[in-house]
C-alpha positions as CSV (number, residue, x, y, z in Angstrom):
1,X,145.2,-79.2,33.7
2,X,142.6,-81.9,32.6
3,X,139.7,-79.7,34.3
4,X,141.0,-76.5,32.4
5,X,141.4,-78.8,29.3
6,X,137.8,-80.1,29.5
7,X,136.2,-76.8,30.1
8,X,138.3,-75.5,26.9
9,X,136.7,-78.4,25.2
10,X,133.0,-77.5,26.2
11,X,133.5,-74.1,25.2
12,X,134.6,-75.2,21.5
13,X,132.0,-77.2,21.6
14,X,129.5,-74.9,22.5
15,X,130.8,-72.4,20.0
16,X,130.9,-74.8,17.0
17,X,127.4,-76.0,17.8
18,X,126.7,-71.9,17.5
19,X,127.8,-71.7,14.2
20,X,126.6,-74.7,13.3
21,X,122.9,-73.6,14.1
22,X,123.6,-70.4,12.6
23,X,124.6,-72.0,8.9
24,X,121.7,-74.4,9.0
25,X,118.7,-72.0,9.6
26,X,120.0,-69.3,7.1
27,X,123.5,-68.6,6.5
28,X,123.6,-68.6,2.1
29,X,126.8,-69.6,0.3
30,X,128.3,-67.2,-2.1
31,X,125.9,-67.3,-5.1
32,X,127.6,-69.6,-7.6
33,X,126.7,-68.8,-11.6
34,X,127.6,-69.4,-15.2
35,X,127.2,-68.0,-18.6
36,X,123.6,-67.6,-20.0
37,X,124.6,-69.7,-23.0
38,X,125.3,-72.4,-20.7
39,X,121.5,-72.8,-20.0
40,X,120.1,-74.2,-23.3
41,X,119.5,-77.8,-21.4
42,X,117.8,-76.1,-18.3
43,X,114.0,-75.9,-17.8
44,X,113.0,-73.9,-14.8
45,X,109.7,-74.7,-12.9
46,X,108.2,-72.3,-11.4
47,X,104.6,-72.0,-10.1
48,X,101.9,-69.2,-10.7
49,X,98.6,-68.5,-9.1
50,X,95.9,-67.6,-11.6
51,X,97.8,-67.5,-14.6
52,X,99.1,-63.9,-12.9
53,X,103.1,-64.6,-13.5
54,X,103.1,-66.5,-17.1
55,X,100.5,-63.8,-18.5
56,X,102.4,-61.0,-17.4
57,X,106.0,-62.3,-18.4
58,X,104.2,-63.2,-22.0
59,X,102.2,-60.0,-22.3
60,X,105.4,-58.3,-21.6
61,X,107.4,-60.6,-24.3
62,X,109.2,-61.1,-21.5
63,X,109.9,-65.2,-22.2
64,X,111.0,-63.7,-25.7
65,X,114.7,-65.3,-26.5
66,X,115.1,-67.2,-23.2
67,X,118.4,-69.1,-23.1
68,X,116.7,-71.3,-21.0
69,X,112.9,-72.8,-21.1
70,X,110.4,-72.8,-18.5
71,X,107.5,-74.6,-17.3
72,X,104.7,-73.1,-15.3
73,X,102.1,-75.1,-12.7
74,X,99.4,-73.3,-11.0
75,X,98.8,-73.2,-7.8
76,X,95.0,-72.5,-5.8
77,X,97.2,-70.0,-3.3
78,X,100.9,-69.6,-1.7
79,X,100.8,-72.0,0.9
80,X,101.0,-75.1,-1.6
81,X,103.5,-73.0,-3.3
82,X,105.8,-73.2,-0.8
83,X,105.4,-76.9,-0.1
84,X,106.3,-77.6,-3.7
85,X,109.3,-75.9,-3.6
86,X,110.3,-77.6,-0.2
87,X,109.7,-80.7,-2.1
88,X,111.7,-80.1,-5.1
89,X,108.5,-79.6,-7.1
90,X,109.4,-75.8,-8.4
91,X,112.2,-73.6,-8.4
92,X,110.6,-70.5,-7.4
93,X,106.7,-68.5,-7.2
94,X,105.6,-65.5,-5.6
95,X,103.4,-65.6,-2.6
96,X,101.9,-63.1,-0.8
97,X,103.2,-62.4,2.5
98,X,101.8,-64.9,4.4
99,X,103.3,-68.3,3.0
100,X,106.3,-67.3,3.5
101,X,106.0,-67.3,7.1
102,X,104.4,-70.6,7.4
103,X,106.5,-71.7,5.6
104,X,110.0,-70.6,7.4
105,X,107.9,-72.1,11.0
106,X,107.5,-75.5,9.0
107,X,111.3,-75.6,8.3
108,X,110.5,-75.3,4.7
109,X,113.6,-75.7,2.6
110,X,113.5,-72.1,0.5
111,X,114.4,-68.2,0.6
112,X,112.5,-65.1,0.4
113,X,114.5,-64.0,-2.5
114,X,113.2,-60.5,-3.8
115,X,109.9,-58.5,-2.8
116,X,107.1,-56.6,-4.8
117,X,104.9,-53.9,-3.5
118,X,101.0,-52.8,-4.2
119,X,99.7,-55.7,-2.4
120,X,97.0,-54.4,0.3
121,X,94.2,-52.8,-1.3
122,X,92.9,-55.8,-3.1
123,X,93.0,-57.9,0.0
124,X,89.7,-57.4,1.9
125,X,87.4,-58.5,3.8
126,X,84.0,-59.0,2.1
127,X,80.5,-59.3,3.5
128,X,77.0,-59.5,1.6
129,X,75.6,-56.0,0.9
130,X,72.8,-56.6,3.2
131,X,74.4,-58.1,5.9
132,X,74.2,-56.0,9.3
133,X,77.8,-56.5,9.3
134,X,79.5,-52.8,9.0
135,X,83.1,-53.2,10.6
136,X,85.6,-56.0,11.7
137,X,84.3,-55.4,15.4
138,X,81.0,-56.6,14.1
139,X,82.4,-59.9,13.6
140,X,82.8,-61.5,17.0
141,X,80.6,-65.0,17.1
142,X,80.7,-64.9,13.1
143,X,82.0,-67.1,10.5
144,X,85.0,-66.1,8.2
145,X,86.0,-68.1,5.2
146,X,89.6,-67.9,4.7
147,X,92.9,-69.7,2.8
148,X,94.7,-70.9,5.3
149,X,98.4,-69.7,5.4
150,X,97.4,-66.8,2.6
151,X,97.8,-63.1,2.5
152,X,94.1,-63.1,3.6
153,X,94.4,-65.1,6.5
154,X,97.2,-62.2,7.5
155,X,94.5,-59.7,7.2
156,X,92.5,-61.4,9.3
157,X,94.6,-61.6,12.1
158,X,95.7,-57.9,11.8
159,X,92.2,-56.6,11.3
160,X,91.1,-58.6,14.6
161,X,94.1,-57.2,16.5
162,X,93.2,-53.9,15.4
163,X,89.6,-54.2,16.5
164,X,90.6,-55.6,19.9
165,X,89.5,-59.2,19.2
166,X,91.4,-62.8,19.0
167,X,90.6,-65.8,16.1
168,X,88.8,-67.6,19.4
169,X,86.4,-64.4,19.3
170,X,85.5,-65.5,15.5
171,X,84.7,-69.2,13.5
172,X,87.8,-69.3,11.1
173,X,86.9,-71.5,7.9
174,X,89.8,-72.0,6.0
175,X,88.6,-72.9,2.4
176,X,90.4,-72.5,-1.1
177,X,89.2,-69.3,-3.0
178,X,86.9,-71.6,-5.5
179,X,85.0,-73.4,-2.9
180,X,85.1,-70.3,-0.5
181,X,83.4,-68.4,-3.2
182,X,81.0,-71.1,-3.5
183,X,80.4,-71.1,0.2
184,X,80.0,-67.5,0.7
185,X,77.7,-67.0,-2.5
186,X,75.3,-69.8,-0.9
187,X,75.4,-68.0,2.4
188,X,77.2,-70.1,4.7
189,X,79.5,-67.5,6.1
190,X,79.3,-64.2,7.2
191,X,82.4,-63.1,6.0
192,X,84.9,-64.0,3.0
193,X,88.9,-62.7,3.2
194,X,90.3,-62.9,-0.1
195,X,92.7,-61.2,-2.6
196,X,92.7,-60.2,-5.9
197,X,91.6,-61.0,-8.5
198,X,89.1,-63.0,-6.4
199,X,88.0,-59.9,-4.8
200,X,87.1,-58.0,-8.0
201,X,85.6,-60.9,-9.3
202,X,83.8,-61.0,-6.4
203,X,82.6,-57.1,-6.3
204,X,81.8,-57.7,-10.1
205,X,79.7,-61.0,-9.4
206,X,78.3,-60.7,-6.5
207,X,76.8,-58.2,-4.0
208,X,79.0,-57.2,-1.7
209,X,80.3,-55.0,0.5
210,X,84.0,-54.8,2.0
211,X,84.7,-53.9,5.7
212,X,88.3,-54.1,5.9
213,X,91.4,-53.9,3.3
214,X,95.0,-54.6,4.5
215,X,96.7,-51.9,3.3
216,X,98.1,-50.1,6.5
217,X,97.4,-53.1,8.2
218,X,99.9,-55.3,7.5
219,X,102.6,-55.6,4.8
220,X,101.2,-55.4,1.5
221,X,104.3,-57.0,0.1
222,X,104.1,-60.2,-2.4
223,X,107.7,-61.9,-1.9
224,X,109.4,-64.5,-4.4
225,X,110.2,-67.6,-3.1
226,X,112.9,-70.2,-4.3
227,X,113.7,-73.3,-2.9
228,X,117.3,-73.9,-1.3
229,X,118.0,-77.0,-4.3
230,X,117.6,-74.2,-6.6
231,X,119.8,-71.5,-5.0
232,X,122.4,-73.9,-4.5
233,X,122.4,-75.0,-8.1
234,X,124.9,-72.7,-10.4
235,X,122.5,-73.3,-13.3
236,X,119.1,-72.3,-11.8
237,X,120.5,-69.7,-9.5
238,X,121.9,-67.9,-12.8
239,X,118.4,-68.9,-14.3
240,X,116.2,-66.8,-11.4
241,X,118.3,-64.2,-11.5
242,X,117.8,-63.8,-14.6
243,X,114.3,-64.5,-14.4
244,X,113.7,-61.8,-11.7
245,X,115.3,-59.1,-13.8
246,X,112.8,-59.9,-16.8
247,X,109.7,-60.1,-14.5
248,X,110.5,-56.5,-13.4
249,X,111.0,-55.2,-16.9
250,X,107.6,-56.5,-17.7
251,X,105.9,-55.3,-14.0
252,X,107.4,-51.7,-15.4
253,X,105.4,-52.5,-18.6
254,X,102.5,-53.3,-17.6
255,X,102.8,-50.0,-15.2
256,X,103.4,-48.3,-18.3
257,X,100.5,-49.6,-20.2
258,X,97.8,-50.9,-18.3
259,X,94.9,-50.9,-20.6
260,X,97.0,-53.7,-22.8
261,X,98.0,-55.4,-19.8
262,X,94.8,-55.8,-18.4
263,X,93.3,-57.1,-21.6
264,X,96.0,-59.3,-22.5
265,X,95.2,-61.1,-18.7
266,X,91.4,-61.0,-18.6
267,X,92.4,-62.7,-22.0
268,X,95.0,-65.5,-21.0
269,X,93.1,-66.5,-17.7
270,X,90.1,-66.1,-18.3
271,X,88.4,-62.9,-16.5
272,X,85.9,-60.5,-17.5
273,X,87.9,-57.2,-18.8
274,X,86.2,-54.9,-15.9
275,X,87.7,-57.6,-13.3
276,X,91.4,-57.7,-15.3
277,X,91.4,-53.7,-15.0
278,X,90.0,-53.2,-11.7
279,X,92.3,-56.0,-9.8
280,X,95.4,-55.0,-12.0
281,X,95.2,-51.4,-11.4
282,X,95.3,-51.7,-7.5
283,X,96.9,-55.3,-7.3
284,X,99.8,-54.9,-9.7
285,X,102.9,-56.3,-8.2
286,X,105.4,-53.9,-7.8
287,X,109.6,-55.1,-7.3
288,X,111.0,-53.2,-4.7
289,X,114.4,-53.6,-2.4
290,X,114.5,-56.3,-0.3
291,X,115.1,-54.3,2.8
292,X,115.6,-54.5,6.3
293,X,112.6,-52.7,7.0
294,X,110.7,-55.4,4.8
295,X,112.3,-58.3,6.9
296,X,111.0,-56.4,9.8
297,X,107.4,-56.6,8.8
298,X,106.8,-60.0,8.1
299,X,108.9,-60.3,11.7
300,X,106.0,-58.5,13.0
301,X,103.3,-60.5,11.1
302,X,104.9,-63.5,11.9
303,X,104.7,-62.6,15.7
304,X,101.0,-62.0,15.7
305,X,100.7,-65.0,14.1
306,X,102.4,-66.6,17.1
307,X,100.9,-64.5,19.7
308,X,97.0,-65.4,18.3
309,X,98.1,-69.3,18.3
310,X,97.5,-69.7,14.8
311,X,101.5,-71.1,14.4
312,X,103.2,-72.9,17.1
313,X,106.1,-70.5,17.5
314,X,107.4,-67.7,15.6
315,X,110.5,-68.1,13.1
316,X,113.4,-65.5,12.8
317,X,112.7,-64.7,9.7
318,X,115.8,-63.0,8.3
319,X,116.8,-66.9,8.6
320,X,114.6,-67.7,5.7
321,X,116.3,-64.5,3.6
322,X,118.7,-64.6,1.0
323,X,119.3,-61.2,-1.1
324,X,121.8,-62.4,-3.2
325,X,120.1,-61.1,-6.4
326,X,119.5,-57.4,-4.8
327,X,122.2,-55.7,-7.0
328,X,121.3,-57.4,-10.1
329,X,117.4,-55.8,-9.3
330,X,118.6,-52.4,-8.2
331,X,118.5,-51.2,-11.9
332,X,115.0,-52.4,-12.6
333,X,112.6,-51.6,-9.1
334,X,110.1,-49.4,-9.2
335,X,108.8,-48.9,-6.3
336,X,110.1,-48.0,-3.1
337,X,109.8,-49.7,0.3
């Protein structure tokens, strides 16, 4: 009886410590929310890269009548994105598809929590317009500048494991887009991956030519990211939904009108109007479903990732999923998956 009694006791064990595991890496409680009149004492933080969320939200008149505020910090790329909201820092951003994924092998404390499409043809690969460089294949023993942890740095990988080679086959730099750019422009690199707008800015500044864009490559997909503190708050979890809903309204706008969108965003950041139309007409992000079939893509990038070394291991990444807001977006995506 005490033998059958301690094996009883193993098993329990075993299948609370199951569970257990289970909750931890990505089980979501029931999404908790409250009026929108409850929200006047709220601000929401949320982070932007190169002004491309505020500007849209304002050129849309979005962030007209908000019951709640919000305060905007910019960001160089995802990766620091994501290591803001693990640290309490912001409530939510939008990456590209990258950050997410080293963000869920760090452990980071937030969700994939809605997805955009369009993303692909404005990520390239860029050489000079002179250089003997003609395809990805070309690039063994060269130097590629690169954000570490970005969509670019995705393409990479993906373009190298199309052409047969590995990272060890190439010099990975991984520089911010500003000193990148100033890198590449004084000819210490053979190659630049970067996104847009960088790489209009680029094609507009420089001479250049581009070998490689990721668009049937990898993903394409930008994904909004909030941090777990935030989900689990009733306040800021009615807040992003919120939030989400209004951000694809103005994405539908500025689909609807791009001429006024792309001057109203060479205006508020700072970009020539040939750069704003050019990266905005390719580069526009899109809200589609959070689907299965998108989970299973950034699986698969997050596995060549893995595979090349450039993570230790490769997440689950439905763990780091949480469509709560799904049904609340259904009405407003526009694009489909």
């Amino acid at each position: 009886m005490r033998a059958l009694l301690a094996v009883l006791a193993v098993v329990s064990l075993l299948a609370t410590g199951c569970v257990s595991r289970q909750d931890n890496a990505g089980a979501t409680k029931a999404p908790q929310t409250v009026p929108l009149t409850e929200l006047s004492d709220l601000t929401l933080q949320v982070g932007d890269q190169k002004g491309g969320t505020e500007s849209l939200l304002r050129a849309a008149g979005a962030l007209d009548n908000l019951p709640y505020k919000i305060a905007f910090s910019t960001f160089t790329s995802g990766p620091p994105q994501v290591e803001a909201a693990t640290a309490g820092k912001i409530d939510f951003a939008i990456t590209g598809n990258t950050p997410p994924i080293f963000g869920a092998a760090s452990g980071a404390k937030v969700k994939v929590v809605s997805a955009y499409n369009g993303g692909g043809l404005g990520d390239q690969i860029l050489v000079q317009a002179d250089s003997p460089i003609t395809s990805v294949a070309d690039l063994r023993g060269k130097t590629i500048l690169v954000a570490k942890g970005s969509s670019a740095h995705g393409n990479v990988l993906g373009q190298l494991d199309k052409a047969g080679l590995k990272p060890t086959d190439v010099k990975l730099v991984f520089l911010q887009p500003a000193d990148a750019l100033s890198a590449f422009r004084a000819g210490q690199a053979d190659a630049w991956a970067i996104w847009d707008p960088y790489t209009a800015q680029a094609e507009q500044q420089l001479k250049v030519r581009s070998i490689a864009q990721a668009k049937g490559v990898t993903n394409g997909y930008w994904f909004g990211v909030a941090s777990d503190a935030a989900l689990a708050d009733a306040k800021r979890n009615t807040a992003l939904s919120d939030l989400l809903v209004r951000f694809a309204k103005a994405a539908k706008w500025a689909q609807d009108y791009p001429q006024d969108w792309a001057e109203k965003y060479a205006a508020a950041v700072g970009l020539d109007l040939k750069v704003a139309e050019v990266s905005q007409g390719r580069s526009l992000r899109l809200p589609t479903e959070l689907t299965d079939r998108a989970v299973a893509s950034e699986q698969k990038l997050a596995d060549l990732f893995a595979a090349s070394g450039q993570i230790q291991s490769a997440p689950d990444f439905a763990k780091w999923v949480d469509r709560r807001y799904n049904d609340a977006l259904q009405a407003s995506l526009i694009s489909a998956n």
